[in-house]
ZADRENSE-916486 format. One record per residue (C-alpha): x, y, z; residue number from 1. Coordinates in nm, 4 decimals. Layout:
! ZADRENSE-916486
       px       py       pz  nr
        X        Y        Z NUM
...
! end
This chain:
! ZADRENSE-916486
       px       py       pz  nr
  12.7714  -7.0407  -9.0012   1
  13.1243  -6.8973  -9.0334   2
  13.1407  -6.5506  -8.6967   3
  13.4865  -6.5019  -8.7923   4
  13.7235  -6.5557  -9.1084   5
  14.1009  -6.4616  -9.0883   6
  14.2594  -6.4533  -9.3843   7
  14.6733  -6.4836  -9.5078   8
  14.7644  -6.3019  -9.1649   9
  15.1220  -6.1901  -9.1191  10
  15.2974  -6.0360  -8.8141  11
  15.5809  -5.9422  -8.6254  12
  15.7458  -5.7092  -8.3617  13
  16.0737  -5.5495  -8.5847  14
  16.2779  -5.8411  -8.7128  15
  16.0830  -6.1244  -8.5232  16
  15.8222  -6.2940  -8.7403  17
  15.5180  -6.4070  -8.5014  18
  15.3132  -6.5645  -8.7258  19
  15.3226  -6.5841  -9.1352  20
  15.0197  -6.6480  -9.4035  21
  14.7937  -6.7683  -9.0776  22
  14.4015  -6.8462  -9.2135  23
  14.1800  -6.8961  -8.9550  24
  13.7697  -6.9878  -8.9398  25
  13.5517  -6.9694  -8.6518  26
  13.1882  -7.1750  -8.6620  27
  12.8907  -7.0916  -8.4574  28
  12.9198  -7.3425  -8.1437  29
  13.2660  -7.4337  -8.2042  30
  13.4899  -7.4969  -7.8618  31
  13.8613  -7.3703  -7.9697  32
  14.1550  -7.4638  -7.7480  33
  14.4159  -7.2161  -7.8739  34
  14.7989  -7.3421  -7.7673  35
  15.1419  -7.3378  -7.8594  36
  15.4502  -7.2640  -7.6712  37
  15.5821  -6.9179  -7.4889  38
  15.6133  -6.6767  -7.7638  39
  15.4420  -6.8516  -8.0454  40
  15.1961  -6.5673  -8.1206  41
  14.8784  -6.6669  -7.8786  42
  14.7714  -6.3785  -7.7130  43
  14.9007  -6.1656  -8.0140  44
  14.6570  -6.3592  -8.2391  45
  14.3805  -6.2424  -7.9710  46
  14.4770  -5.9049  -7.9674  47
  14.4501  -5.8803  -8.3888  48
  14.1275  -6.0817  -8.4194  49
  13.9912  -5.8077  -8.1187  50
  14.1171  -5.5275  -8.3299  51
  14.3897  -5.4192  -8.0087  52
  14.6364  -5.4839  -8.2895  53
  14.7029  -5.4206  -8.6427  54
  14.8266  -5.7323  -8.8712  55
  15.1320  -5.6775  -9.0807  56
  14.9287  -5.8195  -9.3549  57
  14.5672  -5.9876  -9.4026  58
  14.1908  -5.9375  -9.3218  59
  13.9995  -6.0447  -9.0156  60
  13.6219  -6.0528  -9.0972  61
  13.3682  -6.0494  -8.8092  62
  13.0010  -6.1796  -8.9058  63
  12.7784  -5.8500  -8.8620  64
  12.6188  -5.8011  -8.5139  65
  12.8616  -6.0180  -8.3156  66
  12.9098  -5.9400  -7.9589  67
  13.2864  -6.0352  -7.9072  68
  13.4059  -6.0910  -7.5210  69
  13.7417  -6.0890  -7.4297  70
  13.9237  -6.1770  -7.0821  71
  14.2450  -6.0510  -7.1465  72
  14.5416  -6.0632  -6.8750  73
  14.6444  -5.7246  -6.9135  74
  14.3219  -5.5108  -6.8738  75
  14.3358  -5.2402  -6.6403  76
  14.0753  -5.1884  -6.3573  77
  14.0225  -4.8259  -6.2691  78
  14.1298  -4.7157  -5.9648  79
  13.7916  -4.5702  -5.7493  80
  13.5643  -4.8249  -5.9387  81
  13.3954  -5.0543  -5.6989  82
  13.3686  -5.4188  -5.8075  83
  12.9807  -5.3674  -5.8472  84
  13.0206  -5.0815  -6.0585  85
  13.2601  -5.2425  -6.2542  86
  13.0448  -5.5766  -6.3075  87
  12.7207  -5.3590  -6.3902  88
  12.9655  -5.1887  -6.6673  89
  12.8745  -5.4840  -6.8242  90
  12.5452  -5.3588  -6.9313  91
  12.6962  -5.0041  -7.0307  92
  12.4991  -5.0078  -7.3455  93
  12.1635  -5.0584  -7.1542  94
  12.2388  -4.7729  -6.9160  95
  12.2879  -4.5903  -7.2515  96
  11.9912  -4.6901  -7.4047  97
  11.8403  -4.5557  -7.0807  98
  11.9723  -4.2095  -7.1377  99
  11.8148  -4.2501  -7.4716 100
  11.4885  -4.2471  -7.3325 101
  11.5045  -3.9842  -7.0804 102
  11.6262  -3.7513  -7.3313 103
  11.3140  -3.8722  -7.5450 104
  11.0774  -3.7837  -7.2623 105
  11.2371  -3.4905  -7.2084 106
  11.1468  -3.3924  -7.5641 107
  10.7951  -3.5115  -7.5786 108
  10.6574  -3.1785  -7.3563 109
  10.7175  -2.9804  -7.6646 110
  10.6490  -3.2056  -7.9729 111
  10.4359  -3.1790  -8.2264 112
  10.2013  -3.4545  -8.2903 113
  10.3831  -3.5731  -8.5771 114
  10.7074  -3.5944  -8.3553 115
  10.5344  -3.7107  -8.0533 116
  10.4212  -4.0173  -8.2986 117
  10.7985  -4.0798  -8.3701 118
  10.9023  -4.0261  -8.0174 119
  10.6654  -4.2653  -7.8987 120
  10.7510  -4.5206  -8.1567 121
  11.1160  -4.5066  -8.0561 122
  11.0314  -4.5116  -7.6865 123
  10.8713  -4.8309  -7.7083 124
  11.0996  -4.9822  -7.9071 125
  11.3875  -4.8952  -7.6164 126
  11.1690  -5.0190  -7.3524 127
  11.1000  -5.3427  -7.5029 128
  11.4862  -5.3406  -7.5376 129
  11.5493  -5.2946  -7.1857 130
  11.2711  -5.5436  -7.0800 131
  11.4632  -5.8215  -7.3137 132
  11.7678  -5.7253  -7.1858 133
  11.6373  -5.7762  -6.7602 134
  11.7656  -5.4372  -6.7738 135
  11.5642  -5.3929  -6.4355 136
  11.6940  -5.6856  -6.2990 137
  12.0621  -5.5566  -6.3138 138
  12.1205  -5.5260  -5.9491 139
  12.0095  -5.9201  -5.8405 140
  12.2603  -5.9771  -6.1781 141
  12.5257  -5.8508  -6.0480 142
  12.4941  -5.9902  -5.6694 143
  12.4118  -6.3279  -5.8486 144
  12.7495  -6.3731  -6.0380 145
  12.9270  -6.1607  -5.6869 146
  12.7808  -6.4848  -5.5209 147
  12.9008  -6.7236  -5.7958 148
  13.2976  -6.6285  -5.7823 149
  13.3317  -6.5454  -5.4338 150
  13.3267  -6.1411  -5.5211 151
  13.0166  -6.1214  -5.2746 152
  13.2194  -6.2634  -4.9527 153
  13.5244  -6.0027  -4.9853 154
  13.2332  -5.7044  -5.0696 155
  13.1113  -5.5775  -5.4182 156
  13.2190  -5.2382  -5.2984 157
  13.5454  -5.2727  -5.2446 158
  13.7492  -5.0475  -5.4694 159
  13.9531  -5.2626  -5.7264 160
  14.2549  -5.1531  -5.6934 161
  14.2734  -5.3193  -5.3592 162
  14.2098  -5.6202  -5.4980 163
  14.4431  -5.9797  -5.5788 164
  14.5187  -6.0899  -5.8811 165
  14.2881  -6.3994  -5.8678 166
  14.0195  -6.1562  -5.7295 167
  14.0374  -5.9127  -6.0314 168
  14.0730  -6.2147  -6.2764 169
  13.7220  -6.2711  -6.0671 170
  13.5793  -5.9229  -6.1590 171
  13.6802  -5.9422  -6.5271 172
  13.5971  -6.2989  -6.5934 173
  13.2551  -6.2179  -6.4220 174
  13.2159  -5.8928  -6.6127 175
  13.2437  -6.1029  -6.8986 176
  12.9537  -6.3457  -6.8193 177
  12.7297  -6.1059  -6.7622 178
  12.7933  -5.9035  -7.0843 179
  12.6669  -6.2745  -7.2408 180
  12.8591  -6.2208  -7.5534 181
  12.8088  -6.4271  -7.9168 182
  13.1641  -6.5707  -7.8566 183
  13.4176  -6.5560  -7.5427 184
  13.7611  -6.5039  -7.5952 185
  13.9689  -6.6228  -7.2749 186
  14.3470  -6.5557  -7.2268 187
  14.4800  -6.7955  -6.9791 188
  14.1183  -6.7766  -6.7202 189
  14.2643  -7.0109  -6.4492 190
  14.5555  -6.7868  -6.4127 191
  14.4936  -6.7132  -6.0012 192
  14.1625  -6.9094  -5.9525 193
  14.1468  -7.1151  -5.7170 194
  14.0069  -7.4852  -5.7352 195
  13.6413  -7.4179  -5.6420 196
  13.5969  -7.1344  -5.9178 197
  13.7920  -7.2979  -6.1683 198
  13.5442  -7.5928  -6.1639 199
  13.2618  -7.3562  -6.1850 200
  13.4230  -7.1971  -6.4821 201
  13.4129  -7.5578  -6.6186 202
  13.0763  -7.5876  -6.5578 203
  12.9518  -7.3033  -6.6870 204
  13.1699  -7.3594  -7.0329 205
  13.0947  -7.7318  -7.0646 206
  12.7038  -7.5478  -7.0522 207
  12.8416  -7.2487  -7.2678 208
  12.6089  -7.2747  -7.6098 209
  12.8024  -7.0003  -7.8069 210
  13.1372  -7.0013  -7.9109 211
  13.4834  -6.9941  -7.7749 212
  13.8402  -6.9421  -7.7853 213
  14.0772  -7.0561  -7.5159 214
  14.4656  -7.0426  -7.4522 215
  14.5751  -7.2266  -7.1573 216
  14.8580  -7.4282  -7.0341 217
  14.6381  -7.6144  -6.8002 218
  14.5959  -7.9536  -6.9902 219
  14.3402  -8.1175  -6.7686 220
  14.0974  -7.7724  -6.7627 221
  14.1920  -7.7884  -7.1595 222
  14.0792  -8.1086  -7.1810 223
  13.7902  -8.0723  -7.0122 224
  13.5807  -7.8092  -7.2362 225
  13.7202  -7.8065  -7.5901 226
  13.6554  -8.0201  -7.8737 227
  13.8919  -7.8745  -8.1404 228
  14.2514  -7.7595  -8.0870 229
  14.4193  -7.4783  -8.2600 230
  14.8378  -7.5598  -8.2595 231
  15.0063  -7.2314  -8.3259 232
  15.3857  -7.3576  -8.4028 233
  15.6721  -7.1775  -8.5973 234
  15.4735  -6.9263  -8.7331 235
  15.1903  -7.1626  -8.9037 236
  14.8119  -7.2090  -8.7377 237
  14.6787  -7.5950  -8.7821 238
  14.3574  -7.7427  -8.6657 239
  14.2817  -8.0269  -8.4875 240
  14.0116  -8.2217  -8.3843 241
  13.9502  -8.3590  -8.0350 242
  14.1046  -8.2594  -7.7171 243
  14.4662  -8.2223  -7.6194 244
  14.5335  -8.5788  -7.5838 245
  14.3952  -8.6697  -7.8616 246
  14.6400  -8.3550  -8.0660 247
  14.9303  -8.4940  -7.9067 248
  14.8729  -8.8260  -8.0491 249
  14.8227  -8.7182  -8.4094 250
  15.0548  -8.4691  -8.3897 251
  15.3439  -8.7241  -8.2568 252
  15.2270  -8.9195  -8.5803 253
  15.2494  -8.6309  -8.8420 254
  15.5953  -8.5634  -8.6624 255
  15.6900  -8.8781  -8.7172 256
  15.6042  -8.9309  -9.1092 257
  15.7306  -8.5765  -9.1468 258
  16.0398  -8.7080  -9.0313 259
  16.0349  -9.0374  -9.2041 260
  15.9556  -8.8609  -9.5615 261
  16.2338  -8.5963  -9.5104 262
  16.5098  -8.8992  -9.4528 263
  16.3944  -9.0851  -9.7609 264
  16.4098  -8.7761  -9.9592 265
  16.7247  -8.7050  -9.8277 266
  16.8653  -9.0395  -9.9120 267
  16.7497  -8.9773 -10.2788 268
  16.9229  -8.6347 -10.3428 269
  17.2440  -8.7337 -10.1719 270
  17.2179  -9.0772 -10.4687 271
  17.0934  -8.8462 -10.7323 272
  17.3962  -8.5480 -10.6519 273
  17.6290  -8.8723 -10.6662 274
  17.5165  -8.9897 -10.9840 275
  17.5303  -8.6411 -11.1654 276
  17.9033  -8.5704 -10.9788 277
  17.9915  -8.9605 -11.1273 278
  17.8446  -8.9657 -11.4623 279
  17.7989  -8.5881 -11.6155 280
  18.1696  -8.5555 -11.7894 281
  18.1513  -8.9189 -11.9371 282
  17.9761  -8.8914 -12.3192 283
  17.7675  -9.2146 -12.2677 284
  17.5704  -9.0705 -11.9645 285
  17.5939  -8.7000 -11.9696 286
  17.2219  -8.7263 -12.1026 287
  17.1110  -8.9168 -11.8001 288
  17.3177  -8.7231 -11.5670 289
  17.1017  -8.3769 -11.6868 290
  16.7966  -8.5574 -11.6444 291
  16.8524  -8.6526 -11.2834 292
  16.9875  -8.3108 -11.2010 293
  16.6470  -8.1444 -11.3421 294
  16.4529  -8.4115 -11.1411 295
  16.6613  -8.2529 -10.8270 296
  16.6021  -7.8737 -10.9585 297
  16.2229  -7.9447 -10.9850 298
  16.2235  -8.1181 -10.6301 299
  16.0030  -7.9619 -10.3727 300
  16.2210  -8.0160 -10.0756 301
  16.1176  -8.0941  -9.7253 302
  16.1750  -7.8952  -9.4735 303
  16.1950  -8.0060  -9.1046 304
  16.0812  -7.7335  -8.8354 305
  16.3912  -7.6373  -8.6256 306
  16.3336  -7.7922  -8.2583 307
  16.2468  -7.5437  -8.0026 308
  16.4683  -7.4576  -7.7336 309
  16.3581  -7.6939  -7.4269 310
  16.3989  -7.4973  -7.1002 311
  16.6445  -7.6502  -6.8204 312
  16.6320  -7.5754  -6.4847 313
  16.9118  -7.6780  -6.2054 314
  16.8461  -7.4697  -5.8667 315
  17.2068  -7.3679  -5.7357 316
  17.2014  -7.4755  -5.3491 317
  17.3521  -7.2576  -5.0765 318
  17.5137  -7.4126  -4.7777 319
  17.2757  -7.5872  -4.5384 320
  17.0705  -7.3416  -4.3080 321
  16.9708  -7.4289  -3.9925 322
  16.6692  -7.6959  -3.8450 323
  16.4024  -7.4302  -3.8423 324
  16.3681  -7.2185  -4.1487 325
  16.1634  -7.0116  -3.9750 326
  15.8492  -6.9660  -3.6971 327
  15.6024  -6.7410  -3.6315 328
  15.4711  -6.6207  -3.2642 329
  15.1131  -6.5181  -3.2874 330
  15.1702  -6.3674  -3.6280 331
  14.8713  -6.1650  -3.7794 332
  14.8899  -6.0671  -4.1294 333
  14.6982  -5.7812  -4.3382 334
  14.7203  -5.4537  -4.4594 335
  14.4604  -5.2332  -4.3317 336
  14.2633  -5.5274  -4.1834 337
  14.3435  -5.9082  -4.0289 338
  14.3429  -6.1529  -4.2923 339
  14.4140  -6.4633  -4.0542 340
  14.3681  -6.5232  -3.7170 341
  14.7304  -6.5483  -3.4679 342
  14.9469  -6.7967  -3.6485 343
  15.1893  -7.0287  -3.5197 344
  15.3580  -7.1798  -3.7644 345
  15.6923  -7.3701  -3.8233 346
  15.8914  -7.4994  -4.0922 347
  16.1921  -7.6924  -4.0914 348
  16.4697  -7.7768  -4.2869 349
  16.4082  -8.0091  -4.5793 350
  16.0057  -7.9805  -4.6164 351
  15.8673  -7.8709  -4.9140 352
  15.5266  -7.7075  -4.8967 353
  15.2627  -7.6163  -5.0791 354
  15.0046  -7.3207  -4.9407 355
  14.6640  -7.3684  -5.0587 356
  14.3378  -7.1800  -5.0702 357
  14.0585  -6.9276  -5.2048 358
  14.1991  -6.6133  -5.3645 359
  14.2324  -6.2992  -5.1355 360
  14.2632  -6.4781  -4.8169 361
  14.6553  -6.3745  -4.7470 362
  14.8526  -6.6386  -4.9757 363
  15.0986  -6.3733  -5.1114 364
  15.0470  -6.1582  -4.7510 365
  15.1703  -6.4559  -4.5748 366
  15.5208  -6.5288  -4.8210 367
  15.5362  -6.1587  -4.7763 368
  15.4767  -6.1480  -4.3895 369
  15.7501  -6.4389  -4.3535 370
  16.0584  -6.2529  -4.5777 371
  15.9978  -5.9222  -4.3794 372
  15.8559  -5.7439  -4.7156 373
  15.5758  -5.6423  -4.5257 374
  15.5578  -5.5736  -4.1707 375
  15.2660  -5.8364  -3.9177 376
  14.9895  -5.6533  -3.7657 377
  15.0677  -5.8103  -3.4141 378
  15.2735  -6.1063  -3.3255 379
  15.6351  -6.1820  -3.5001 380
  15.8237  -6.4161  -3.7641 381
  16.1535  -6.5352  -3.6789 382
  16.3378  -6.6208  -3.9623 383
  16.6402  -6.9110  -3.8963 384
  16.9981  -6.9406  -3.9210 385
  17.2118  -6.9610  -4.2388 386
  16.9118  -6.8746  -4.4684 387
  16.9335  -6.8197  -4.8562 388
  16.6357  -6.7157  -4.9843 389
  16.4940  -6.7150  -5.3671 390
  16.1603  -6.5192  -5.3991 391
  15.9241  -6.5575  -5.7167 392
  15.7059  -6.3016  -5.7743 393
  15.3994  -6.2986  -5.9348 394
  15.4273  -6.0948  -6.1851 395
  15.6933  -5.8225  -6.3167 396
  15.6178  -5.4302  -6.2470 397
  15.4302  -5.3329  -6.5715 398
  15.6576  -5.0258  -6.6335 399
  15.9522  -5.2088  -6.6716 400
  16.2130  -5.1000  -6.9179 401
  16.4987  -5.3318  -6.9355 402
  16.6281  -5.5577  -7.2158 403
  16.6692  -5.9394  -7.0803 404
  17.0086  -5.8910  -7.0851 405
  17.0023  -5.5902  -6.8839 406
  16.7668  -5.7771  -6.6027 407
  17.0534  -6.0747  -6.6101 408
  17.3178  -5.7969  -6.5546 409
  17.1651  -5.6069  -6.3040 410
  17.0802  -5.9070  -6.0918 411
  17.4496  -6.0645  -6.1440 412
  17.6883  -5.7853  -6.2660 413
  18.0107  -6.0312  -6.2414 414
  17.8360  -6.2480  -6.5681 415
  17.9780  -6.2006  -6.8940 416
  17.7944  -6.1395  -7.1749 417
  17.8308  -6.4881  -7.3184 418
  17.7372  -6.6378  -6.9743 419
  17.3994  -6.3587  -6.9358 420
  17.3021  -6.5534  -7.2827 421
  17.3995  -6.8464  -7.2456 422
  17.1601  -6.8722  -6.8587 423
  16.8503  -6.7094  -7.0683 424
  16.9391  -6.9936  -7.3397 425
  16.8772  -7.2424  -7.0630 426
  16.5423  -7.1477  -6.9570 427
  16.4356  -7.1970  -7.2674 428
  16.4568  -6.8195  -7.4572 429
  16.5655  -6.7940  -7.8147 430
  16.8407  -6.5124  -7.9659 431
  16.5454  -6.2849  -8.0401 432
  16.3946  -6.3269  -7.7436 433
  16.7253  -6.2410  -7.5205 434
  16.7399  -5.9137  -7.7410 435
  16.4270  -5.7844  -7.6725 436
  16.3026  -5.5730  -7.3911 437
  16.1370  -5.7668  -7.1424 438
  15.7687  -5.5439  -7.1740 439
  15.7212  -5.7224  -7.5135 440
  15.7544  -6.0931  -7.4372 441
  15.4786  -6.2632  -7.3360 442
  15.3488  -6.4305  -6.9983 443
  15.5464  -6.7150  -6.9798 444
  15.8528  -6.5471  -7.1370 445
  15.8749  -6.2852  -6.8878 446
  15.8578  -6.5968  -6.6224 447
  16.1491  -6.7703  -6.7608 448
  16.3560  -6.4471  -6.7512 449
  16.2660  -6.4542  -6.3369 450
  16.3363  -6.7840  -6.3212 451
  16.6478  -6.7248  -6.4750 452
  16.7257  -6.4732  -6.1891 453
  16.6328  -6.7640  -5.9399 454
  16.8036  -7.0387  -6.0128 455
  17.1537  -6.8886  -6.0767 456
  17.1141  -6.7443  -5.7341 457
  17.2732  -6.9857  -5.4514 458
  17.0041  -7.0867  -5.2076 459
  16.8831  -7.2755  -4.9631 460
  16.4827  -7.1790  -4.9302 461
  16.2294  -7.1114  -5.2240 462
  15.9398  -6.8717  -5.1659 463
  15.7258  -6.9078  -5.4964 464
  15.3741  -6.6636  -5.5599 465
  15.2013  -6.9093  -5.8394 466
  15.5488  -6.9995  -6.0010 467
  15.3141  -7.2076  -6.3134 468
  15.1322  -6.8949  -6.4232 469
  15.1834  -6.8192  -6.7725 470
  15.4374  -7.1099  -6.8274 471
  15.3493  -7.3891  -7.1253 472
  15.3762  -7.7609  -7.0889 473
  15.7077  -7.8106  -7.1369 474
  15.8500  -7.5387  -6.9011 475
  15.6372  -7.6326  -6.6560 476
  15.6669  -8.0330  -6.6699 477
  16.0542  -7.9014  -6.6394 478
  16.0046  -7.6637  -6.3092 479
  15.8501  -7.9567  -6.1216 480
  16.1699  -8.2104  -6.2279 481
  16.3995  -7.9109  -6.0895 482
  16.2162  -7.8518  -5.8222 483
  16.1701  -8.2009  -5.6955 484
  16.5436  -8.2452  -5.7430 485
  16.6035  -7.9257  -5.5414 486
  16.7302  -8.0082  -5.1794 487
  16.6480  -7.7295  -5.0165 488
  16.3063  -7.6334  -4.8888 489
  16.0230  -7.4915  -5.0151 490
  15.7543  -7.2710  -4.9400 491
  15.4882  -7.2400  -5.2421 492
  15.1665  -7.0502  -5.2885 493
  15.0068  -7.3026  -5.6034 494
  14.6187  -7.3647  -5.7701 495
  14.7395  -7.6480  -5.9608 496
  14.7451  -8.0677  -5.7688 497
  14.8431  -8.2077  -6.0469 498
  15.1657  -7.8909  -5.9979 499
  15.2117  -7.9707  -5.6260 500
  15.1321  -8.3571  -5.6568 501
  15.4300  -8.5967  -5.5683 502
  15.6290  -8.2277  -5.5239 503
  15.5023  -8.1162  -5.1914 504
  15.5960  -8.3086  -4.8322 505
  15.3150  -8.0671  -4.6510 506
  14.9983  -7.9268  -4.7997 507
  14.8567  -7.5635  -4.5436 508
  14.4914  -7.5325  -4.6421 509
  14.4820  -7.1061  -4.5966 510
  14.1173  -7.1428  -4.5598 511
  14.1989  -7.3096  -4.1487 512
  14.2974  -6.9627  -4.0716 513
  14.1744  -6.6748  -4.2971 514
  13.9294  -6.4013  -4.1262 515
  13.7612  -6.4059  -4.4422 516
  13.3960  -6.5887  -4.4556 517
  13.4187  -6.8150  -4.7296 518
! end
């Protein structure tokens, strides 16, 4: 049974063509791993099939009485909303359908007997709605999925605005599961999870009897829970079946025949031109030269894809700092609140370490605490000699206005314009891409601008918030090279081993320290 048909979609943002004449079917119980590189279209494909954004050209068909669900990156939690309120949103329609019925009994004190038949009619069809839907057993829902992320230990009334970005990736994703939709529709879930939850999200998908769609540059969660890959590349959408490995492997084969077919074909027009150019003036053959050019007129020439743009990264080094990079005396970090217990901590020159741990327990705090960004509760950091720092953010602020080039410029007003383009080039951005304003690229595109920042910046210690959010395969596979190859040290807040694996000299488990009861 076919819950969603797409059909000869078109789109693109002004002269940039996302995706052309893409059809697209969804089956019931189909698991859809949805990839492609930074840029190709992904989470614009998500936002058309959801109805956030109107196609250029073509239909999208939903199957009547579908219940889409949709984790999407970008959602905004209200500020004042308590994680509890904002989980038992799930069941807004319930809570509606209880209105309903107040407003029925409300009625029923001055009815007629003819309405009071109808009234009653329609009351017990909303119960027996509500008693379906365990619309009485919303509370121990909610505390049950609170429980199930980790939402339960940091409090379900906490407002979410005070909240991390793995935590509210938490309150959405768990939202989500408790609005039990026909089909879930996840942009990039792992995004800020830590290990523990991302293997219950693996669980609980591998179990998952309805259908899904998932983008995700994390190959061995991909792996893991799909069984048919989507490949959005150069504007075309092609299916696969099997995991990733298993598309890589007959995708590296259709490459390759691709390729062998266009250099036979080749071979033939460059003969055929050569026999026309030789042979159509002389009497004799001028009737066989004509017949071999309208064999090349008629010829339905292959095409090779233009390669993409592989990102490269080379770190520029400052001179060397001092043995200690830094140490801390006693440090406590928070906001409002502890989040660890007195630290002391040292790094020194040359290690490379990864910082590990639960969302919300003072990852970010702790980078933060350690640049001076944010000022300890008690104790002190003391930062050592020489230092050159590079700090990776997160994320960008969502009301920025820039162009790429702009963000190059500000950062190093000395570049020319050639050299601005020519370091987004490197990491991997197209023309178009360079031209645009940075609000309008996606995830990973918006990363590779920052990196861009970092790594034409001379220095001599890395601070990096979850540096692999966002970025695809081959950006990432590239980060780790550079970084390894970087001599200076690092200091890395990372979810990912197979990321930090053969990259990191030192692994800090949080969790030893945090005031939070995990």
């Amino acid at each position: 049974m076919s819950i969603l048909n797409v059909e000869h979609l078109s789109h693109g943002f002004g002269d940039r063509a996302i995706f052309h004449d893409v059809s697209f079917r969804l089956l019931k119980g189909e698991h859809i791993g949805l990839i492609g590189a930074n840029g190709e279209g992904k989470s614009t494909f998500m936002n058309i099939i959801t109805g956030k954004l109107m196609p250029d050209e073509g239909k999208v068909e939903w199957a009547k009485n579908v219940r889409v669900g949709y984790l999407d990156q970008h959602t905004v939690l209200e500020k004042g909303t308590s994680i509890r309120e904002t989980l038992a949103s799930a069941f807004s329609f319930l809570f509606e359908m209880e209105a309903q019925m107040n407003e029925i009994c409300d009625k029923m004190g001055e009815a007629t007997p003819e309405e009071l038949e109808v009234y009653m009619e329609d009351l017990g069809t909303i119960q027996d709605m509500l008693t379906m839907h365990d619309f009485y057993m919303i509370d121990a829902k909610v505390e049950e999925v609170g429980r199930a992320l980790g939402l339960a230990d940091i409090g379900l009334d906490k407002d979410v605005a005070d909240l991390s970005g793995g935590q509210r990736t938490k309150v959405l994703l768990g939202k989500l599961l408790l609005e039990k939709p026909d089909i879930l529709l996840l942009d990039e879930p792992t995004n800020y999870l830590d290990a523990e939850h991302i293997e219950w999200l693996k669980r609980y998908l591998n179990d998952y009897e309805n259908a899904f769609i998932l983008i995700s540059h994390d190959i061995p969660f991909l792996n893991s829970v799909i069984n048919l890959i989507y490949h959005m590349d150069n504007q075309a959408l092609t299916r696969y079946v099997g995991d990733y490995d298993k598309f890589q492997e007959v995708y590296a084969m259709k490459k390759s025949q691709l390729e062998a077919a266009y250099n036979k074909q080749q071979k033939e027009i460059a003969d055929l031109k050569d026999f026309v150019a030789r042979n159509k003036a002389r009497v004799a053959t001028r009737n066989m030269a004509m017949s071999r050019q309208k064999k090349l007129d008629k010829m339905d020439v292959i095409e090779l894809a233009g390669e993409k743009p592989k990102p490269e990264f080379h770190f520029k080094e400052a001179r060397t700092p001092g043995r200690y990079i830094f140490t801390t005396q006693d440090l406590v970090i928070g906001y409002d609140e502890p989040l660890s217990t007195p630290l002391n901590l040292s790094m020194e020159r040359g290690q490379k370490i990864a910082l590990i741990g639960s969302n919300g327990i003072g990852k970010t705090t702790l980078l933060k605490s350690i640049l001076g960004l944010i000022p300890p509760l008690s104790g002190a950091v003391e930062q050592g000699d020489y230092l050159s720092i590079g700090y990776f953010e997160q994320e960008m602020p969502p009301d920025i206005s820039t162009s790429c080039i702009e963000e190059i410029w500000q950062e190093f007003p000395g570049f020319t314009q050639y050299e601005v383009r020519s370091a987004l080039a490197k990491c991997g951005l197209t023309t178009k891409h360079i031209e645009s304003m940075v609000k309008v690229l996606s995830g990973g595109e918006q990363a590779k601008v920052r990196l861009c920042k970092l790594i034409n910046k001379e220095t001599n210690i890395l601070l990096l918030d979850e540096p692999t959010n966002h970025l695809d395969v081959d950006a990432k596979a590239e980060l780790k090279r550079a970084l390894q190859e970087y001599r200076g040290s690092i200091l890395m807040v990372c979810h990912e081993p197979e990321f930090y694996d053969g990259l990191a000299t030192d692994v800090w488990d949080c969790t030893k320290w945090t005031t939070r009861v995990f």
